[in-house]
Every structure is written in structure tokens, then in C-alpha cells.
N, CA, C and O atoms as a GROMACS GRO file, in nm:
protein
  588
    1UNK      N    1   1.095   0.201   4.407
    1UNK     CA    2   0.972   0.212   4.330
    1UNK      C    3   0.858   0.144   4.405
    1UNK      O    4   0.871   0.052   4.486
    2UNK      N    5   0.742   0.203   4.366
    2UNK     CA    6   0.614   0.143   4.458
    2UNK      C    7   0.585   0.057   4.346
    2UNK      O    8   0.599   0.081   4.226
    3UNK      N    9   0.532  -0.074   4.418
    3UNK     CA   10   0.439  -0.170   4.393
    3UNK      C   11   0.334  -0.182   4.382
    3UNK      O   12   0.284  -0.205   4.492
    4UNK      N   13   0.205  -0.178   4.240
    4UNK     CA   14   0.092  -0.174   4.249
    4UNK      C   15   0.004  -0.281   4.234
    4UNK      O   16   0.016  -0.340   4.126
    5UNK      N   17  -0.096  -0.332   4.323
    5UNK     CA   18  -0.193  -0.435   4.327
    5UNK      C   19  -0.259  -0.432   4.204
    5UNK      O   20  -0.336  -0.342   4.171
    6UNK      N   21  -0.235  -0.518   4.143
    6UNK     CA   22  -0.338  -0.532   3.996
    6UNK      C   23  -0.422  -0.624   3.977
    6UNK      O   24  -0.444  -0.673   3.866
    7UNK      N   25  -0.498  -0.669   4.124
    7UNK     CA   26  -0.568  -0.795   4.115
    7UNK      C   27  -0.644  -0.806   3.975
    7UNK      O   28  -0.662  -0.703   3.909
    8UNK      N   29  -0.690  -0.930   3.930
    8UNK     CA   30  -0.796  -0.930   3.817
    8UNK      C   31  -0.715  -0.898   3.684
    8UNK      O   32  -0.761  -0.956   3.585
    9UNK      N   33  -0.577  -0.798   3.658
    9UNK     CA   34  -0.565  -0.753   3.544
    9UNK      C   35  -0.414  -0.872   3.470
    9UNK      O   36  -0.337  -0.940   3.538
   10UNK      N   37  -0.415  -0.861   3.339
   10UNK     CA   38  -0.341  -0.910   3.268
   10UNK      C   39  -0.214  -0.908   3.338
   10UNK      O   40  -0.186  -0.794   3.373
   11UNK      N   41  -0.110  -1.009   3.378
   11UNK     CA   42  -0.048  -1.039   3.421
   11UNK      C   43   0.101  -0.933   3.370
   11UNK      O   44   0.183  -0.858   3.423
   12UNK      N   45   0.071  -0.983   3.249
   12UNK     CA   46   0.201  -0.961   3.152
   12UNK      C   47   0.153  -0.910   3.010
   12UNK      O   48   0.098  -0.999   2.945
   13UNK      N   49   0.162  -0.768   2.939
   13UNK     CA   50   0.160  -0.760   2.883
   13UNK      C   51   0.290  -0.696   2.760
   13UNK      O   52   0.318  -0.592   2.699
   14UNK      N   53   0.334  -0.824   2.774
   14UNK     CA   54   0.458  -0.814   2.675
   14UNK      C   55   0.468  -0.938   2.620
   14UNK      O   56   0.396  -1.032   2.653
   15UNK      N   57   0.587  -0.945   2.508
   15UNK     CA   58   0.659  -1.086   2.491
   15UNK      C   59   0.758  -1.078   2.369
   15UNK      O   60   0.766  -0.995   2.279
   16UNK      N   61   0.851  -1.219   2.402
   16UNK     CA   62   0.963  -1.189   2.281
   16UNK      C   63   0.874  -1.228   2.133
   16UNK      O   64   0.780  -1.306   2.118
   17UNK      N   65   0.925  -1.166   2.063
   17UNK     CA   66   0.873  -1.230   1.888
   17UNK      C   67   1.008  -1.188   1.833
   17UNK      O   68   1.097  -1.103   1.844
   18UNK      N   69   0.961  -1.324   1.753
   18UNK     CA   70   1.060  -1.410   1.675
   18UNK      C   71   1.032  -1.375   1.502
   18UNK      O   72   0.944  -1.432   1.436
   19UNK      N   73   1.108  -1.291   1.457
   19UNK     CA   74   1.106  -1.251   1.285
   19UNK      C   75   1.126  -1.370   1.192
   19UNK      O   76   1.185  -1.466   1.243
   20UNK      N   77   1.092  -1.381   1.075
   20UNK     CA   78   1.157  -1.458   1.014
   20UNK      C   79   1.321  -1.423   0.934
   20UNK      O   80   1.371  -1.312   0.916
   21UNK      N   81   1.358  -1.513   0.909
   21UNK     CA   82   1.546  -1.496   0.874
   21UNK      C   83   1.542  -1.567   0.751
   21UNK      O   84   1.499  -1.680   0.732
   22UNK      N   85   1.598  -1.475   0.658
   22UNK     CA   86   1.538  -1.517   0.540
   22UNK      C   87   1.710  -1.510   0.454
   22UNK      O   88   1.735  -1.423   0.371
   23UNK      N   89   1.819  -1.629   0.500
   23UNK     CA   90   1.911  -1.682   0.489
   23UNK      C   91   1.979  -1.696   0.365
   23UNK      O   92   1.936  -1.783   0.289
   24UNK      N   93   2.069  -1.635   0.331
   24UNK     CA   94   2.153  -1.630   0.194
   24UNK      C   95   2.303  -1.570   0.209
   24UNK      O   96   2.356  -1.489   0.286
   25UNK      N   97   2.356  -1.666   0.074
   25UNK     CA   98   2.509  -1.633   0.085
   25UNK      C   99   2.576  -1.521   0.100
   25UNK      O  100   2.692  -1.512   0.140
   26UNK      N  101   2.491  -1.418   0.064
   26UNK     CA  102   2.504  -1.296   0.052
   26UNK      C  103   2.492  -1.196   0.150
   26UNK      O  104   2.528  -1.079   0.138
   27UNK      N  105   2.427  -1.263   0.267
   27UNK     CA  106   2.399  -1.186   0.401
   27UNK      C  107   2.229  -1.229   0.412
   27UNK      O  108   2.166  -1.281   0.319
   28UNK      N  109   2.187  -1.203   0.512
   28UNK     CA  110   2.032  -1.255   0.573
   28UNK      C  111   1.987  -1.104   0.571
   28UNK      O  112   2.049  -1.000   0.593
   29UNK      N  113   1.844  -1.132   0.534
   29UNK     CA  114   1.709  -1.046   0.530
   29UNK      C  115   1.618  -1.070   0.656
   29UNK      O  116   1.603  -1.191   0.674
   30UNK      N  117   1.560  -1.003   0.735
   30UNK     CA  118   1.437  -1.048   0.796
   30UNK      C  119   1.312  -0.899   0.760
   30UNK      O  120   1.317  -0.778   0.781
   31UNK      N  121   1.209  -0.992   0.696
   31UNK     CA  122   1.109  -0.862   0.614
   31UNK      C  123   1.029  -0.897   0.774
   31UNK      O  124   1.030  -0.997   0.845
   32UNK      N  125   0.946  -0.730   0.792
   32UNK     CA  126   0.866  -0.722   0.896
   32UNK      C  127   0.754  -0.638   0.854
   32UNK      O  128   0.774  -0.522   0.818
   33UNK      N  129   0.606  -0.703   0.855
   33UNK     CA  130   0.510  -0.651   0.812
   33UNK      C  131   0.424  -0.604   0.874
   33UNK      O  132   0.451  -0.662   0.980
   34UNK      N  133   0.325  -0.536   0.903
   34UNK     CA  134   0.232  -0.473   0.988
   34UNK      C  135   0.130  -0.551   0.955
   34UNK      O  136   0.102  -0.561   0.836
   35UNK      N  137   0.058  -0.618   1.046
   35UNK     CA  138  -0.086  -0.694   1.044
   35UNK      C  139  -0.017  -0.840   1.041
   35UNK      O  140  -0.081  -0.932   1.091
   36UNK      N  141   0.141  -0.872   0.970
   36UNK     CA  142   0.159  -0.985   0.969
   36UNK      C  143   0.256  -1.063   1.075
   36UNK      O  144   0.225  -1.172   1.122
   37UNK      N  145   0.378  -0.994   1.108
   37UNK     CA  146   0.483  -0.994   1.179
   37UNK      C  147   0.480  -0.968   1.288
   37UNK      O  148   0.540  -1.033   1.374
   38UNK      N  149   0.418  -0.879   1.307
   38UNK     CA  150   0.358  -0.751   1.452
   38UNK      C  151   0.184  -0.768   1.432
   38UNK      O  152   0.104  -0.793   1.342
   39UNK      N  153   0.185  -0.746   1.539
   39UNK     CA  154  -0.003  -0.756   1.551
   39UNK      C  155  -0.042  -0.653   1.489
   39UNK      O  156  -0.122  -0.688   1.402
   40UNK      N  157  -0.021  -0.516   1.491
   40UNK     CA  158  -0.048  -0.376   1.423
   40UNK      C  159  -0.010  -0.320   1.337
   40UNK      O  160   0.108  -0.285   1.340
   41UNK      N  161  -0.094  -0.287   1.224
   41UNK     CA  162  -0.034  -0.195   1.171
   41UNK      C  163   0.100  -0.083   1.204
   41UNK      O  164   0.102  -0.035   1.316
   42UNK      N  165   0.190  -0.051   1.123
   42UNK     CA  166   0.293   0.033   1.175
   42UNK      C  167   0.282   0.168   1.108
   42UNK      O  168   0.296   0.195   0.989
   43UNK      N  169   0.263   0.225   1.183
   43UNK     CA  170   0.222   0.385   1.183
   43UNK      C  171   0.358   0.501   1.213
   43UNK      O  172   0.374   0.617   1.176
   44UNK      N  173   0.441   0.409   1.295
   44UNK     CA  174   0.562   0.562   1.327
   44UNK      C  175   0.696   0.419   1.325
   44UNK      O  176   0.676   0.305   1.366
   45UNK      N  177   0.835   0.477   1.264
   45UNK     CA  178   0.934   0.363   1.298
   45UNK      C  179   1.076   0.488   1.355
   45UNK      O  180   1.119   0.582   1.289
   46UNK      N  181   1.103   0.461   1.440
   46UNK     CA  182   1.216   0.499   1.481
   46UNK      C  183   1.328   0.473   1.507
   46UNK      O  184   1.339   0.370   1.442
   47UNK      N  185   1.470   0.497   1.576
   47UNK     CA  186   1.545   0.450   1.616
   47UNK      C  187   1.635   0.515   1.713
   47UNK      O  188   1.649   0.636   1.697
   48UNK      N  189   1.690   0.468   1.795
   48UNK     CA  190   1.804   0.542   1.877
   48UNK      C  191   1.942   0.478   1.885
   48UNK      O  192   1.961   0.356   1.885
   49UNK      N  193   2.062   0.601   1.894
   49UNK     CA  194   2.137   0.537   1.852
   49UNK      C  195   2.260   0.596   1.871
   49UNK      O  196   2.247   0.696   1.800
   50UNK      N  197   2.391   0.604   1.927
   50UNK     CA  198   2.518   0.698   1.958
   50UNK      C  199   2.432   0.717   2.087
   50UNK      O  200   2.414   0.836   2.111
   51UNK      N  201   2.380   0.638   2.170
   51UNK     CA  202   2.336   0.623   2.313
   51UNK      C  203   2.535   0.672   2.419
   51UNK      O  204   2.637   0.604   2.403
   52UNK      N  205   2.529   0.770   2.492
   52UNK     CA  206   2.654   0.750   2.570
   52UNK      C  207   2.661   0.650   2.655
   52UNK      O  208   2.552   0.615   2.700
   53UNK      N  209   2.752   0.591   2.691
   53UNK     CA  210   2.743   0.477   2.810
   53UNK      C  211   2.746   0.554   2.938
   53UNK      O  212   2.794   0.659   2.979
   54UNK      N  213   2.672   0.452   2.984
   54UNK     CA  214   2.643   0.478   3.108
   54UNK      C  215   2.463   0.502   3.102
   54UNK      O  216   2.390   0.485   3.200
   55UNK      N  217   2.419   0.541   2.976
   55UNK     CA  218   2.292   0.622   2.977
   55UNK      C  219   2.192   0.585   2.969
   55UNK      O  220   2.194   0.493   2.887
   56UNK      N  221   2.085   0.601   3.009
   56UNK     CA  222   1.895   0.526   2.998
   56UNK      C  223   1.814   0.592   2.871
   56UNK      O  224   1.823   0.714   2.854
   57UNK      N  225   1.751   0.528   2.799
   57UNK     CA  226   1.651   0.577   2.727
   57UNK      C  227   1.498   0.560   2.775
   57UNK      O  228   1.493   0.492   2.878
   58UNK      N  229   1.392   0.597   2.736
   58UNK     CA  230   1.262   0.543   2.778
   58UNK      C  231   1.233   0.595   2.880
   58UNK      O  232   1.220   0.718   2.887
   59UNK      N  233   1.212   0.502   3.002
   59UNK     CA  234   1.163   0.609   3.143
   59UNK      C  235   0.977   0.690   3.129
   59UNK      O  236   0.929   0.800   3.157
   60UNK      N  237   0.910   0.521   3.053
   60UNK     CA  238   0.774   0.617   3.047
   60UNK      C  239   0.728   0.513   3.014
   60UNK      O  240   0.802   0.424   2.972
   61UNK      N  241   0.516   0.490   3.029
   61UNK     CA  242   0.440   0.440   2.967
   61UNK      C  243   0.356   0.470   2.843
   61UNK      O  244   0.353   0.569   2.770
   62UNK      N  245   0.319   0.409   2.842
   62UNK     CA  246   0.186   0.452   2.729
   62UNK      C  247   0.064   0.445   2.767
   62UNK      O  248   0.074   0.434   2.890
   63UNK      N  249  -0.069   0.443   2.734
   63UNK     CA  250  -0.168   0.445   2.744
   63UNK      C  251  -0.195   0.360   2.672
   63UNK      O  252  -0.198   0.243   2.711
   64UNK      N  253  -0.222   0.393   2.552
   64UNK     CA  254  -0.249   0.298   2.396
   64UNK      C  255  -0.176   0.269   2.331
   64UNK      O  256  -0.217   0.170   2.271
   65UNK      N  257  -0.066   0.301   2.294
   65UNK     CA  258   0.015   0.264   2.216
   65UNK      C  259   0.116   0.125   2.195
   65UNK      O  260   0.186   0.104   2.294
   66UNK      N  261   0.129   0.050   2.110
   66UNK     CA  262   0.218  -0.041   2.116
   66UNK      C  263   0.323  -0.057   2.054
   66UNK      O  264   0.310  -0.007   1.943
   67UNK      N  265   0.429  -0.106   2.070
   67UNK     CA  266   0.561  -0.109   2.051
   67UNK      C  267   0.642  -0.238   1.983
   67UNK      O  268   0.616  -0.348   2.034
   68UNK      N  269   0.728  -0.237   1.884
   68UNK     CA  270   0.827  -0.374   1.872
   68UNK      C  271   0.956  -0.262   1.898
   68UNK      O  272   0.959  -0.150   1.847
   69UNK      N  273   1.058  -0.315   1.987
   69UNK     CA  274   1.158  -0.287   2.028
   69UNK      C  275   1.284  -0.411   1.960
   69UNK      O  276   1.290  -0.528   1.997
   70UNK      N  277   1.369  -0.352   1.861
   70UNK     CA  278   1.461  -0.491   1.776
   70UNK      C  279   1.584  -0.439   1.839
   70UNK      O  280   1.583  -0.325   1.887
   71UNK      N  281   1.676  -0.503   1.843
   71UNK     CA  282   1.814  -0.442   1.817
   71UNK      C  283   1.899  -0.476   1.723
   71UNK      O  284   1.971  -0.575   1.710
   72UNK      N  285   1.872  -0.339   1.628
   72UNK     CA  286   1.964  -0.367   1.460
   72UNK      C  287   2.083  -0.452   1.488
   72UNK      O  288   2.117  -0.562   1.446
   73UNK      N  289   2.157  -0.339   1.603
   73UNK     CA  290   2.300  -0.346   1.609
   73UNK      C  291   2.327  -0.387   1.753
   73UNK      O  292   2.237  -0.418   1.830
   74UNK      N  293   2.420  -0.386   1.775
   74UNK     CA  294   2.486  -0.434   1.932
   74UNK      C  295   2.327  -0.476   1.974
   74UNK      O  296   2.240  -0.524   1.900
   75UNK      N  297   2.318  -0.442   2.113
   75UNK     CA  298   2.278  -0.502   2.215
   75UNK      C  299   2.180  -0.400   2.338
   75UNK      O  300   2.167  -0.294   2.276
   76UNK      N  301   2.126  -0.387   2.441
   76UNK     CA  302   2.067  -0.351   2.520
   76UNK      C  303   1.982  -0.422   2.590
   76UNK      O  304   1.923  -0.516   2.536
   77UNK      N  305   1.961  -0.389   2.722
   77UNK     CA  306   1.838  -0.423   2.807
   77UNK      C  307   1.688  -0.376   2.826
   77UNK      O  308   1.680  -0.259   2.861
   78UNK      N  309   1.592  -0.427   2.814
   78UNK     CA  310   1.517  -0.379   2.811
   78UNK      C  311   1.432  -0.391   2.940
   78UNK      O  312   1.350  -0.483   2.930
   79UNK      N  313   1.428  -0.335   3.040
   79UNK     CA  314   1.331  -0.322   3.204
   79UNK      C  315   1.177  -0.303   3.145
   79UNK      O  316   1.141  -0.229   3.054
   80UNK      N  317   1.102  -0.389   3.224
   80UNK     CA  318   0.914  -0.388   3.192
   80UNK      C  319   0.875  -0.384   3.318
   80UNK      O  320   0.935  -0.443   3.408
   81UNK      N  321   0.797  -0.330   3.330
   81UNK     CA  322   0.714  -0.281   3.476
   81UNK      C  323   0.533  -0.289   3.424
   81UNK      O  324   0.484  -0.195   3.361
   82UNK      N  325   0.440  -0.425   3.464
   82UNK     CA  326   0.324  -0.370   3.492
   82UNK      C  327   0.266  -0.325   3.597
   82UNK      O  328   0.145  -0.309   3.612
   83UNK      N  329   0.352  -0.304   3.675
   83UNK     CA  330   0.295  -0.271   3.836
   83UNK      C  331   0.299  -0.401   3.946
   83UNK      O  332   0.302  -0.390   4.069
   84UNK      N  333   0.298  -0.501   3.885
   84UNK     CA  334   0.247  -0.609   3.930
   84UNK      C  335   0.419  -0.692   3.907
   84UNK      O  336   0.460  -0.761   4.001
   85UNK      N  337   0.479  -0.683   3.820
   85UNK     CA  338   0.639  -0.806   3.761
   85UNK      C  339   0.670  -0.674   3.664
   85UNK      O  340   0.613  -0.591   3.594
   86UNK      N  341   0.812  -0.718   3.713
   86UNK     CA  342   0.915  -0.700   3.645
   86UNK      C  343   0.944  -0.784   3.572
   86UNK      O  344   0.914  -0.899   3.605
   87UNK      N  345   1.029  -0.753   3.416
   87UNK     CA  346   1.084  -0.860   3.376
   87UNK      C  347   1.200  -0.778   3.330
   87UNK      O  348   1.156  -0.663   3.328
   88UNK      N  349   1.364  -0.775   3.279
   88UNK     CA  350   1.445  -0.770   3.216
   88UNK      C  351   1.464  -0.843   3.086
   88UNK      O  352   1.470  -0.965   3.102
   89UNK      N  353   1.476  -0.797   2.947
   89UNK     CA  354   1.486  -0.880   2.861
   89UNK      C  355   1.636  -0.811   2.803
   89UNK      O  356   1.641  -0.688   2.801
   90UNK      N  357   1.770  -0.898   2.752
   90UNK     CA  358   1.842  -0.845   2.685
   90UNK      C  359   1.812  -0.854   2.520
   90UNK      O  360   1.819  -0.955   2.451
   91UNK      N  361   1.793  -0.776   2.496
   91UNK     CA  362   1.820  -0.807   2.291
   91UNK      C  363   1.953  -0.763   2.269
   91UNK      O  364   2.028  -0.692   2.337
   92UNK      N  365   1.966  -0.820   2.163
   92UNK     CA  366   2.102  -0.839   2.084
   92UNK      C  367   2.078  -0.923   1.917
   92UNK      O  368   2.173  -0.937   1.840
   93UNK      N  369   1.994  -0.953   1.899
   93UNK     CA  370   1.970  -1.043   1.744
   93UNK      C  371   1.861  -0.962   1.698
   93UNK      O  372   1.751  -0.945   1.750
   94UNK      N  373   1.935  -0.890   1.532
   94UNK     CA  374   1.786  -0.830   1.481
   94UNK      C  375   1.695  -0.922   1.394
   94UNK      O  376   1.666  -0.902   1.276
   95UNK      N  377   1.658  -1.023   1.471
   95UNK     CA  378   1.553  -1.108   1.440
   95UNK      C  379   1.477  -1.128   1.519
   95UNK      O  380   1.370  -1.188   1.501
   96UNK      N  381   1.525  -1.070   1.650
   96UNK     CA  382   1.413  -1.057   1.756
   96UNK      C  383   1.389  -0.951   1.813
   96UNK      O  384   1.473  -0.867   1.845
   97UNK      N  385   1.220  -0.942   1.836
   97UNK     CA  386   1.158  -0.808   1.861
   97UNK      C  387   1.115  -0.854   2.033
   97UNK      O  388   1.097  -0.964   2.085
   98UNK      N  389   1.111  -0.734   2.079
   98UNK     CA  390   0.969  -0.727   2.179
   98UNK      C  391   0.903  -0.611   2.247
   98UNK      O  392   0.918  -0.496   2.287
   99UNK      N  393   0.788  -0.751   2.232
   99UNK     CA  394   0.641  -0.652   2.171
   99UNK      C  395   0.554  -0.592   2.341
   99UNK      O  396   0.490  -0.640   2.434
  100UNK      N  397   0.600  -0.478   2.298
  100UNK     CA  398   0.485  -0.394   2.426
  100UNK      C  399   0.407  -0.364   2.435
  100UNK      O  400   0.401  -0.268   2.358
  101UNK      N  401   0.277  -0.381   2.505
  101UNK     CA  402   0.184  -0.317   2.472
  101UNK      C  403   0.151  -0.232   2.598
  101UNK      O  404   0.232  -0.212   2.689
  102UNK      N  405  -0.012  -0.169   2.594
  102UNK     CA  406  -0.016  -0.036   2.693
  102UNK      C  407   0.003  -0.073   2.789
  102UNK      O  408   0.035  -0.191   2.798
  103UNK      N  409  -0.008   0.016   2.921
  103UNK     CA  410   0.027   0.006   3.050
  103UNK      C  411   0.140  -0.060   3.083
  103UNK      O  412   0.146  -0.146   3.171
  104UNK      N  413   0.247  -0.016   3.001
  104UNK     CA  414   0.378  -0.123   3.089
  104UNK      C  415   0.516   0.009   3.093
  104UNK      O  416   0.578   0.059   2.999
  105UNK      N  417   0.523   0.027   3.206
  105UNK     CA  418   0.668   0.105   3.202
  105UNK      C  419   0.764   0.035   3.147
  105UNK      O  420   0.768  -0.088   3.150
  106UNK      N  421   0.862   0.124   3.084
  106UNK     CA  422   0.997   0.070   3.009
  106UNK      C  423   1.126   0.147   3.068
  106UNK      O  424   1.086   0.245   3.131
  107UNK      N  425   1.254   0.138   3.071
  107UNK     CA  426   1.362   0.167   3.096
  107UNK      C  427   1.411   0.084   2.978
  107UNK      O  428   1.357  -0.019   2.937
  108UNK      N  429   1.539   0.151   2.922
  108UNK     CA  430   1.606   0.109   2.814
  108UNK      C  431   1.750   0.136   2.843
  108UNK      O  432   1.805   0.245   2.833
  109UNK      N  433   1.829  -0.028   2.896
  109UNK     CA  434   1.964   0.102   2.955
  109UNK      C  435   2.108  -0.070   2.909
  109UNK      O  436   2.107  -0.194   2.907
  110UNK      N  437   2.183   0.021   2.888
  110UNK     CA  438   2.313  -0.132   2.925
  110UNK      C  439   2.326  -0.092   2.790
  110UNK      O  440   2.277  -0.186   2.728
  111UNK      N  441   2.363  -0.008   2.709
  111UNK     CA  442   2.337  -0.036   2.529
  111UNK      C  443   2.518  -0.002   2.498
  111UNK      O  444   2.585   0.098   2.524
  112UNK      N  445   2.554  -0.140   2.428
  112UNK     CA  446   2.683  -0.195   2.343
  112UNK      C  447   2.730  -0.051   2.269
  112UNK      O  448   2.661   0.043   2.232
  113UNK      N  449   2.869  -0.072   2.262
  113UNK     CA  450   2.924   0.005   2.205
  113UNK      C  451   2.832   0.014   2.058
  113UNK      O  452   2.773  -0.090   2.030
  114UNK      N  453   2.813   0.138   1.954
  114UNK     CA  454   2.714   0.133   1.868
  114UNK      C  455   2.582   0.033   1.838
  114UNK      O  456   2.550  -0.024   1.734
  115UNK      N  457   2.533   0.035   1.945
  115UNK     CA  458   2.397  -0.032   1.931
  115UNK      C  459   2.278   0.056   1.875
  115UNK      O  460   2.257   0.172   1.910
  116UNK      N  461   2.208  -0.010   1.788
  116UNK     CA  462   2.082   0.032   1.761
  116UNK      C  463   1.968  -0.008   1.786
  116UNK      O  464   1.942  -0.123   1.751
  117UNK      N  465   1.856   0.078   1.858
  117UNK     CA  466   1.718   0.021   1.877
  117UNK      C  467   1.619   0.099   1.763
  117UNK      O  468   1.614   0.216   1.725
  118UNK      N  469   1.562   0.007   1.735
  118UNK     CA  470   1.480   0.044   1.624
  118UNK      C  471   1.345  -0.013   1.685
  118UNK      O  472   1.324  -0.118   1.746
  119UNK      N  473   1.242   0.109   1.641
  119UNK     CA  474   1.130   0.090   1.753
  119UNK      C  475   1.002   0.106   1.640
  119UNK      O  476   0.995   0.208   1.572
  120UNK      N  477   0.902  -0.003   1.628
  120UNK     CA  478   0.798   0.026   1.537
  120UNK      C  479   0.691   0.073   1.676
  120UNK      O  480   0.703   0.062   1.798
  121UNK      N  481   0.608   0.116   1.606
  121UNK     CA  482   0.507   0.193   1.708
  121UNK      C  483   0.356   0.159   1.633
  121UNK      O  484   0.352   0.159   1.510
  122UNK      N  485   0.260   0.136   1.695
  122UNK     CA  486   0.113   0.162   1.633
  122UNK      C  487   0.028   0.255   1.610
  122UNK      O  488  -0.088   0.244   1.570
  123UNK      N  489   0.109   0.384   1.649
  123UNK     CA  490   0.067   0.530   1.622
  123UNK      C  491   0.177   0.608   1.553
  123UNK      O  492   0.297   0.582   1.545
  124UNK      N  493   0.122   0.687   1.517
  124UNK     CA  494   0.167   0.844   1.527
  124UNK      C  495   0.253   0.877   1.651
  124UNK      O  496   0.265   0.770   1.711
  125UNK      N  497   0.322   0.979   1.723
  125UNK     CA  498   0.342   1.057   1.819
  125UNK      C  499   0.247   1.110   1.865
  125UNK      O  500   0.187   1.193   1.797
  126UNK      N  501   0.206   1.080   1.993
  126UNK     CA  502   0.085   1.172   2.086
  126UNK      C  503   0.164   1.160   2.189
  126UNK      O  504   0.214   1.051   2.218
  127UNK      N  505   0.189   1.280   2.263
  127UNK     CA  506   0.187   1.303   2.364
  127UNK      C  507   0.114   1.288   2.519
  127UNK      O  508   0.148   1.280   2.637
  128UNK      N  509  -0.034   1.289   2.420
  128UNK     CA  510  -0.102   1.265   2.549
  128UNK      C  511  -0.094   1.159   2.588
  128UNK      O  512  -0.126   1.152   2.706
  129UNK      N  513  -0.056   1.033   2.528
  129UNK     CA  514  -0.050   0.927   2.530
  129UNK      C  515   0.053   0.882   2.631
  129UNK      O  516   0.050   0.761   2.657
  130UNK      N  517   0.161   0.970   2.705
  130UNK     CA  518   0.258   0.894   2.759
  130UNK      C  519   0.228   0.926   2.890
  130UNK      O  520   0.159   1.026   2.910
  131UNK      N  521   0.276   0.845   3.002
  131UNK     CA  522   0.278   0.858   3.129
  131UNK      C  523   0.463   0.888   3.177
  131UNK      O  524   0.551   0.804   3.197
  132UNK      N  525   0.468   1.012   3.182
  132UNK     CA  526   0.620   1.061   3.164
  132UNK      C  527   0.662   0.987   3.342
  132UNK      O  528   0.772   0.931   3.345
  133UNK      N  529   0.597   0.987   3.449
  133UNK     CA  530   0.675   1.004   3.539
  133UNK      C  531   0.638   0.853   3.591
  133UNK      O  532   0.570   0.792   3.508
  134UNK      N  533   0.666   0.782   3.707
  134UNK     CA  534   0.653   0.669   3.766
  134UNK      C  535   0.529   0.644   3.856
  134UNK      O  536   0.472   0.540   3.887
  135UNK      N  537   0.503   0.788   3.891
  135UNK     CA  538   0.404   0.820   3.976
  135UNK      C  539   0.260   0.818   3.932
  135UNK      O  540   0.160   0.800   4.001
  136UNK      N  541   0.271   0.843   3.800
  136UNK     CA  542   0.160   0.881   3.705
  136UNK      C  543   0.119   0.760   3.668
  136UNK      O  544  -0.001   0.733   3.680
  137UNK      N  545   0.220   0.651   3.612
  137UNK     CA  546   0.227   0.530   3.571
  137UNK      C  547   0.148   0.483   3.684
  137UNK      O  548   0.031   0.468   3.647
  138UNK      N  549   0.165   0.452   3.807
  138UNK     CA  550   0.049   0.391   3.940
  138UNK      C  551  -0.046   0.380   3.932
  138UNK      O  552  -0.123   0.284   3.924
  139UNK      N  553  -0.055   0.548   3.932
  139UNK     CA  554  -0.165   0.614   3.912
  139UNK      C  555  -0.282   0.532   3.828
  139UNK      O  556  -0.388   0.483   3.867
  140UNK      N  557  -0.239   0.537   3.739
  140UNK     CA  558  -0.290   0.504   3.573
  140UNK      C  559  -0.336   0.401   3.562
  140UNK      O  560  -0.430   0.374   3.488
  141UNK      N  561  -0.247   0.291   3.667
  141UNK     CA  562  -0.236   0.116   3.654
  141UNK      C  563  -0.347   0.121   3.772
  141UNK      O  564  -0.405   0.013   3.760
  142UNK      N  565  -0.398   0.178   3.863
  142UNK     CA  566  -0.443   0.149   4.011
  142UNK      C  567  -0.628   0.180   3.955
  142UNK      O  568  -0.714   0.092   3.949
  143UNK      N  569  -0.645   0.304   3.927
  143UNK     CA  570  -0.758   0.336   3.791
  143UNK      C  571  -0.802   0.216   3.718
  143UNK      O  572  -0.913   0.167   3.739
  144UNK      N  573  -0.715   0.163   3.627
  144UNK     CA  574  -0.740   0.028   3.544
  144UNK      C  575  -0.787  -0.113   3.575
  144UNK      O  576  -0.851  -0.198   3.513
  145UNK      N  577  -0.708  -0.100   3.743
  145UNK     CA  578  -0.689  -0.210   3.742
  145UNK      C  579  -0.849  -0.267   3.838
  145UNK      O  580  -0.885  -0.382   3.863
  146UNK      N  581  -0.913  -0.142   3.872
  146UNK     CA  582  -1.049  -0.113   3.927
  146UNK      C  583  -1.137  -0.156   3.799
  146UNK      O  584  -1.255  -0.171   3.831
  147UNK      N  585  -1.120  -0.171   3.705
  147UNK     CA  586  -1.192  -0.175   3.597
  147UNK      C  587  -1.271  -0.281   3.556
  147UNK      O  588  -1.335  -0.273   3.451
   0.00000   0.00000   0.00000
């Protein structure tokens, strides 16, 4: 993969967040609110899930859009690319999220026998919004980072 110069721009735009755990005999709750929990409103919630091993999810940026990435169930890795650092994060506790925001490639791969990712989003689905290939992603970051 190519390496892009991002002098001047945000280093890192990601990070782990921490839910609250809301503890009882009965089994634990963690409530997650939009504007309160997550910086954004939540507009689209998804999940993936009966992932085969061996297999990648993701493989794209965004433009605008932002992301909490949890893992209900089992476990996965999560790869971040701003052009500039890498980081690897594993989740495995659904009390912890992390939070993406635009311009950051993702790879989603290593996922536990029945793991679930459950993904809040700050939009809708747009298409135009994604940067499908790696190349595009550069592209996109090299533009910005002129800005």
C-alpha cells in the first residue's frame, strides 16, 4: 500500500469509547444514545455476522460519514488507515465502541467463531459517500490534505 503525506492534517481520526455498563444480577445493559454516547445522532444501525473464516469485511472509506464499530459477540480486528498511521484495534467487549470518523480506511478481518459487529452510522446509506478502492482513498486524502 502507498503512503500518503498529510502534512498539516489531523493525525488520527479515530478512538476507543467506552459505553456505560449498567450491572445487574440478572445480566448487564449498556444503553447507547445519539448526541449522548456517540457524538452523532444515529441515523442507520447495522450489523454483520456468520462472517466465514478466513474473511475481510469493509475495504473502504468514507467521505462524511461516521461510524461506532461494537462487538456484540465474539471478537474482531479492526485495521485504520489515515494515510499518514496505521493503527489495529481488537474488540471483543460490547461495551466498547470505536469511533470513526471521515477519511480513514477500514479493513475488518480476524472475526471469532460467531462474532457480531454492530455498526451505528451518522447517515443514511449513500453511496457516493464511499471511497470503494485504496487508490481513490489517496486520492481523496492527498486533495484534503492541500486544504
Amino acid at each position: 500500500m502507498e503512503t500518503v503525506n498529510l502534512t498539516g492534517r489531523l493525525a488520527r481520526n479515530w478512538r476507543v469509547v467506552q459505553f456505560r455498563k449498567i450491572e445487574d444480577h440478572r445480566g448487564n445493559l449498556t444503553p447507547i444514545e445519539g448526541g449522548i454516547d456517540v457524538e452523532f445522532d444515529i441515523d442507520r444501525v447495522y450489523y454483520i455476522y456468520d462472517v466465514p473464516s478466513g474473511s475481510e469485511r469493509a475495504g473502504h472509506a468514507h467521505m462524511s460519514l461516521q461510524q461506532v464499530y461494537i462487538a456484540i459477540a465474539g471478537s474482531f480486528d479492526v485495521l485504520l488507515d489515515n494515510g499518514a498511521q496505521t493503527e489495529t484495534f481488537t474488540l471483543n467487549r460490547p461495551n466498547t465502541g470505536l469511533w470513526i470518523g471521515p477519511g480513514v480506511w477500514r479493513d475488518i478481518n480476524n472475526f471469532s467463531s460467531g462474532a457480531v459487529c454492530l455498526v451505528l452510522a451518522s447517515a443514511k446509506y449513500d453511496e457516493a459517500d464511499y471511497l470503494r478502492t485504496y487508490g481513490d482513498f489517496c486520492e481523496y486524502i492527498r486533495g484534503n490534505s492541500r486544504s
